[in-house]
Structures are given as structure tokens and as C-alpha cells.
N, C-alpha and C positions, 0 to 999 in steps of 0.2 A: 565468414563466421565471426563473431562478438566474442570478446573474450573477458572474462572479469578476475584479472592475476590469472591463474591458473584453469580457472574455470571453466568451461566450452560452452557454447550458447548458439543456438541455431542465427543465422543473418534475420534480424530486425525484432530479437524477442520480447515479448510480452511480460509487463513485471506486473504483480500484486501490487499496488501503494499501502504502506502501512495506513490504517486507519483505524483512530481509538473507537473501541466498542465493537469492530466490525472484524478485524485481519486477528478473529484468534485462531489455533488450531484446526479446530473443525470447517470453518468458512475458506481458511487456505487450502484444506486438504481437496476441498469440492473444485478450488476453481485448478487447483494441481491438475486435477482429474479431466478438468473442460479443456487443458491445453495454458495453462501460465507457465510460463520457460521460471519465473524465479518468482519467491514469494517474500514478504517483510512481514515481519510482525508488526502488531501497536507496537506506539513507540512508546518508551518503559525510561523511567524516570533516574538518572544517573542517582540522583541522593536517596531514590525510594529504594534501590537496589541495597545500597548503604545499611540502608535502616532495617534489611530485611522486612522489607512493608510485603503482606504478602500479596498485593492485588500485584505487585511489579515482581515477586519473583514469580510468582504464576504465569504470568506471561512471557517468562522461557520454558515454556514446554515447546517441546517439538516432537511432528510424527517424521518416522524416516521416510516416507510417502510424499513428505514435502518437497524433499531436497531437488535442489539448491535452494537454503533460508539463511535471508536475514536477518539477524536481532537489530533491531532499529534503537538507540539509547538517544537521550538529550540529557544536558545540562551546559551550567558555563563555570563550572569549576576544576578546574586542570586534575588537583587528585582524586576527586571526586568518580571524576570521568577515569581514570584508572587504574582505579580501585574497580571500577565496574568492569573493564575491559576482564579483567583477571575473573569476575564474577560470569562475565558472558561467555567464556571461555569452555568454562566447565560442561554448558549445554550441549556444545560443541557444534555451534550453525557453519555455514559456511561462508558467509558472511557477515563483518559489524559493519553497518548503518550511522552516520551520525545523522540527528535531524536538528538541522540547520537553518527549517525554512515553517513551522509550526509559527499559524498566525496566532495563534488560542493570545489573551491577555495575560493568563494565569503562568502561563510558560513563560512569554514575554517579558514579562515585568521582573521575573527574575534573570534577565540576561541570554536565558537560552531559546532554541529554536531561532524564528526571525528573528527573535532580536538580537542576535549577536552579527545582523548584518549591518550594527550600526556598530562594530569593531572587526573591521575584517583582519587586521594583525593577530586579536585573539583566534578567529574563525581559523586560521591558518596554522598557527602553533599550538592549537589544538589537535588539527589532525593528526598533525605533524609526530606532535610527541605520540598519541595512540596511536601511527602507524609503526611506530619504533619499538612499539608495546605488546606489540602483539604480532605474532605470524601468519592471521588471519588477511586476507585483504578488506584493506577499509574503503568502503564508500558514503560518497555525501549526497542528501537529497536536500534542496535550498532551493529558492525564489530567485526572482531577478534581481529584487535592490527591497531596500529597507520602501522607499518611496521611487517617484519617475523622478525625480531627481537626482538620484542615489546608485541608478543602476551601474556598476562598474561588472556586470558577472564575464565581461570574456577577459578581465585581468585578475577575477577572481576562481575561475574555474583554472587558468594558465596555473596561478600557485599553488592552488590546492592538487592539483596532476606534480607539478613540482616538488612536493614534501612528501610524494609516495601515494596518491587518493589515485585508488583503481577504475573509480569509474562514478559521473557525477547525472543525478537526477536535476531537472530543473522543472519547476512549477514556472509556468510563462506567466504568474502574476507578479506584485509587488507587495509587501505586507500592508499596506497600506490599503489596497483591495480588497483583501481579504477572499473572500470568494466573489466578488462582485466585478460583472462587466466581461469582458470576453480575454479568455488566455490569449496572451499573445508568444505566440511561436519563432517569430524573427529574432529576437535576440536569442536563443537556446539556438537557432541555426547559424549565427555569429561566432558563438562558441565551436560550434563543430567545425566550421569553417576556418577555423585559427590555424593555420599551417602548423604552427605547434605543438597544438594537441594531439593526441596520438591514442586516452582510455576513451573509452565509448559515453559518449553524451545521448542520455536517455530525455522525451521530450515527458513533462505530465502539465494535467489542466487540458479537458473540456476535450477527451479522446472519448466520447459518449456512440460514437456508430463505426461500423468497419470503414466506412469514407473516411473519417477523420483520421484514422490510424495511416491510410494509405497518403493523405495528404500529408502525414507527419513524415515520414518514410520516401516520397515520391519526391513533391515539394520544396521539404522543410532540408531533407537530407539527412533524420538522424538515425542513430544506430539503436533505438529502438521505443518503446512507449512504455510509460507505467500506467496503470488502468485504476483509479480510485470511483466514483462516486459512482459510475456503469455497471461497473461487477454487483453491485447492492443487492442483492435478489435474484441477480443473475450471473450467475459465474457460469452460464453457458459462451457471456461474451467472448473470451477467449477464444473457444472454437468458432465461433461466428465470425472475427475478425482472421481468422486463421482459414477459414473457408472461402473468405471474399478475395483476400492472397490468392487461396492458390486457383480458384475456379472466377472470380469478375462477380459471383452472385452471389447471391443472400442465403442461409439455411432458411428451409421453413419455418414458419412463426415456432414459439417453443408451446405445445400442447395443454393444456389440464390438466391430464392425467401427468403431462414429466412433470407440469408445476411442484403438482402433487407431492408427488414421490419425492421431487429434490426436497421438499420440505420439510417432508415425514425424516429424510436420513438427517438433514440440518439437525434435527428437533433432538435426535435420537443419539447424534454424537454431541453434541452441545452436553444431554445430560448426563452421557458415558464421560466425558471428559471432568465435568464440573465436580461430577458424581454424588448427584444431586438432583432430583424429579424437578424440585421446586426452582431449583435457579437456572439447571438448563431451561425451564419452561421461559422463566422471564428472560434470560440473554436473547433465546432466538424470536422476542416479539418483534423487535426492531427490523426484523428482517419480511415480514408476512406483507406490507404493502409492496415493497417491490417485487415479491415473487409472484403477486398478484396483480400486478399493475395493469391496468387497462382494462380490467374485466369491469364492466357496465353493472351497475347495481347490487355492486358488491359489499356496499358500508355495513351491511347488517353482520356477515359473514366475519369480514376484517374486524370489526368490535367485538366479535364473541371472540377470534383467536387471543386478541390481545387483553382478554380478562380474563380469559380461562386460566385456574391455577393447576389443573392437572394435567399429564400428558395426553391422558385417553381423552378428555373433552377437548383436547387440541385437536387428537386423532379423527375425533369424531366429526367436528368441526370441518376437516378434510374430507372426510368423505361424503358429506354432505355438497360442498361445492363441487368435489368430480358427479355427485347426482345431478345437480345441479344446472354445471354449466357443457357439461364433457357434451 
């Protein structure tokens, strides 16, 4: 069994990766339902909190369908950061998140996310002080190194379990990469491997098939995966990766008609949540090539969803592809 503080967590679980534009509400609650052991929100801006900017307090909403959730924060200013803890509180997730490992430039350049892997003193006494802040358990999601030069993370994941961090994500790239070229999994298997350590080292980057999750798991040795760019469209992943555990084999392909449906409720909690026809319509466009993906001559289809402003010509739009392709 995985344990995160107090937490309980099935041996080798499955996390949501926070991801801007994608990990709000409605999209955690689907893949909750496909089998994610824990889910994170987007990561929400320590100063936008501050500011009561409302795109960042919105995204502490939580459904209790979630639970276990994380609120994921970033910045690189001590009070800043909390002052936000004391804001994230309120929500009351059951987990804070720092993110530590956000390649974006716009984050960067002010200090936070990766870039404060080019100060790992600050990275440390930051946690440091918000785990002293809070009675939540904090965990960190972070990279390997600023660059391949740079990589120190089994001296940096050692500290940060040392200042009280419950349990640490590792993205197997470098900020430097960005998303480019292939995760690499041996040093996050370094870390785990540190006689040392003792909180659960979670693997992410390029867990895209139930193979690769069992290679993280079998292989790598860690105590579990986070799922980001896979779940896109398909938060059936979860149980797919949960089915290849427990049985060696594959669920059947995922249907038309579930396409469908998961799409139709996407659409339908997006604009219950948003409470809003117009803007749940555009949040859940970004999401209709994945749920679709693979279907052979399908661009006519996919361009009507993602212009249509109203829900019913969304609707419609769906029902014409289960005519279509079912």
C-alpha cells in the first residue's frame, strides 16, 4: 500500500497530472470515475490567488467525487506562497501540490515552476516553510534538473522528503527539453532507490500505454505513475491501465457510441460547472480530437464540433458521427 501522510492509496496508483486548460473539475471527475487513485488540479498561480484574479480562484473548485485532490500552486515568493496556502485551505483538498517543474517561459522567467531548479536552497525552504504552514500534506511535482548538466534530483528529492514533502512527482525530462525526445525513467529510479528515502516516488513523462505504466512499476521500481498528455480524451486510460495489471490484456478498443456519450457528459458538466452554454461549449473543444482520434475521415465532423457555438449543434454533431461511424 502507498501512503501520502495519512492518506491510503492502492500499491502502484494512478495520478491525474495537473494540466493547464485540461485537469479542471469536470475532466478530473470522468477520469475519477475510469479508476485515477488521486487527481491535481491546473496549477493556479500563487500571486493570481493574491489578487483574487478570478480565472485562479475558480480553479479551486472541487467535487467531493474527486477525493483524494490536489490543489497544485506555483510561485517563487515565500509570502506569497503563504498567503496562498492559508487560501488553498479553505477549499479544503487533501492535498497542496507545489509545482516545481512547469517548463512554460512565462512561469519560468519569473522564478517559478522549473525555474527554481536553478536554486535548489530556495526550492527546499520553500517547501519547507509551507509544510510548517499548513496541516495538509505537501507534495512536489518537479523535473530532473534545470539542464543534463544540472541534474542533482536524488540530492534534491533526499531534502525535500527531509523538510516534511509527503511524496514527490518526477517528470523524467530536464527543463531544458521541454517536452522534447524521450522521458527518461532512470534517474526517478535513483531516487527511489536511495535507501533513504522512505515517501512514495511517483514516475511522469511518456506513460502513453498500459506497457509503459508496467514498465514504470516492474522495471523502473516506482511507487506509482502520473498520467498527463494520455488521459486527453481518454480518461478511460485509467481502467485500461488497471485492466492490463490485473488481467496481462487489453480492454477492447473504447466504442462510438462510449466516444459519444463520454463526450455528450464532458460537454454537459463543462457548462453545469462554468454555468455558462457559451463557455462550457468552447472549454470542452480542446478536448473532441482526442476523444476522436483515430477515426478515418473524420475532419469534416471534428471542424463542425469545434465551431459550433451552441450546445445542441454540438449535440447534433454527435449524433451524426454515432450515424455515421457506430
Amino acid at each position: 500500500m502507498v501512503k501520502i501522510g495519512d492518506i491510503e492509496l492502492t500499491d502502484f496508483p494512478l495520478l491525474l497530472a495537473p494540466m493547464e486548460d485540461v485537469s479542471d473539475p469536470p475532466f478530473r471527475a470522468l477520469c475519477k470515475e475510469q479508476g485515477a487513485d488521486v487527481v491535481f488540479t491546473e496549477f493556479i498561480s500563487s500571486e493570481g490567488l493574491i489578487r483574487d484574479a478570478a480565472k485562479s480562484v475558480k480553479k479551486l473548485d472541487i467535487y467531493e467525487k474527486e477525493r483524494p485532490v490536489g490543489i497544485q500552486i506555483f510561485g517563487a515568493n515565500l509570502e506569497s506562497m503563504l498567503q496562498t496556502v492559508e487560501i488553498v485551505e479553505k477549499s479544503n483538498p487533501d492535498i497542496i501540490d507545489i509545482n516545481f517543474g512547469c517548463p512554460v517561459k512565462k512561469v519560468v522567467s519569473k522564478g517559478a515552476g522549473a525555474g527554481i531548479l536553478k536554486d535548489i536552497d530556495l526550492m527546499v525552504s520553500l517547501t519547507e516553510a509551507m509544510v510548517k504552514h499548513t496541516k495538509l500534506p505537501v507534495t512536489v511535482k518537479t523535473r530532473l534538473g534545470w539542464d543534463t548538466d544540472s541534474i542533482k534530483i536524488v540530492e534534491v528529492a533526499e531534502r525535500l522528503q527531509d523538510v516534511g514533502c509527503k511524496a514527490i512527482s518526477i517528470h523524467g525530462r530536464t527543463r531544458a527539453q521541454m517536452y522534447k525526445g524521450e522521458a527518461d525513467w532512470a534517474p526517478i529510479a535513483e531516487v527511489k532507490n536511495n535507501s533513504r528515502m522512505h515517501i512514495p516516488v511517483f514516475g511522469n513523462g511518456d506513460v502513453n500505454t498500459p506497457e509503459k505504466a508496467m514498465e514504470m512499476r516492474d522495471k523502473y521500481g516506482l511507487d506509482g505513475a502520473m498520467i498527463g498528455r494520455a488521459s486527453i480524451g481518454n480518461p478511460w486510460f485509467f481502467k485500461q491501465v488497471k485492466h492490463f495489471f490485473e488481467t496481462g490484456e487489453h480492454l477492447p478498443e473504447i466504442t462510438i457510441a462510449e466516444r459519444v456519450e463520454m463526450a455528450k457528459r464532458h460537454l454537459q458538466m463543462e457548462i453545469d460547472w462554468k454555468e455558462s452554454e457559451i463557455v462550457g461549449v468552447m472549454e470542452t473543444r480542446r478536448h473532441y480530437s482526442n476523444y476522436f482520434r483515430g477515426i478515418p475521415h473524420f475532419k469534416e465532423y471534428r471542424l463542425k464540433m469545434v465551431t459550433s457555438d451552441s450546445a445542441q449543434e454540438v449535440y447534433n454533431v454527435f449524433d451524426e458521427v454515432l450515424q455515421k461511424f457506430s
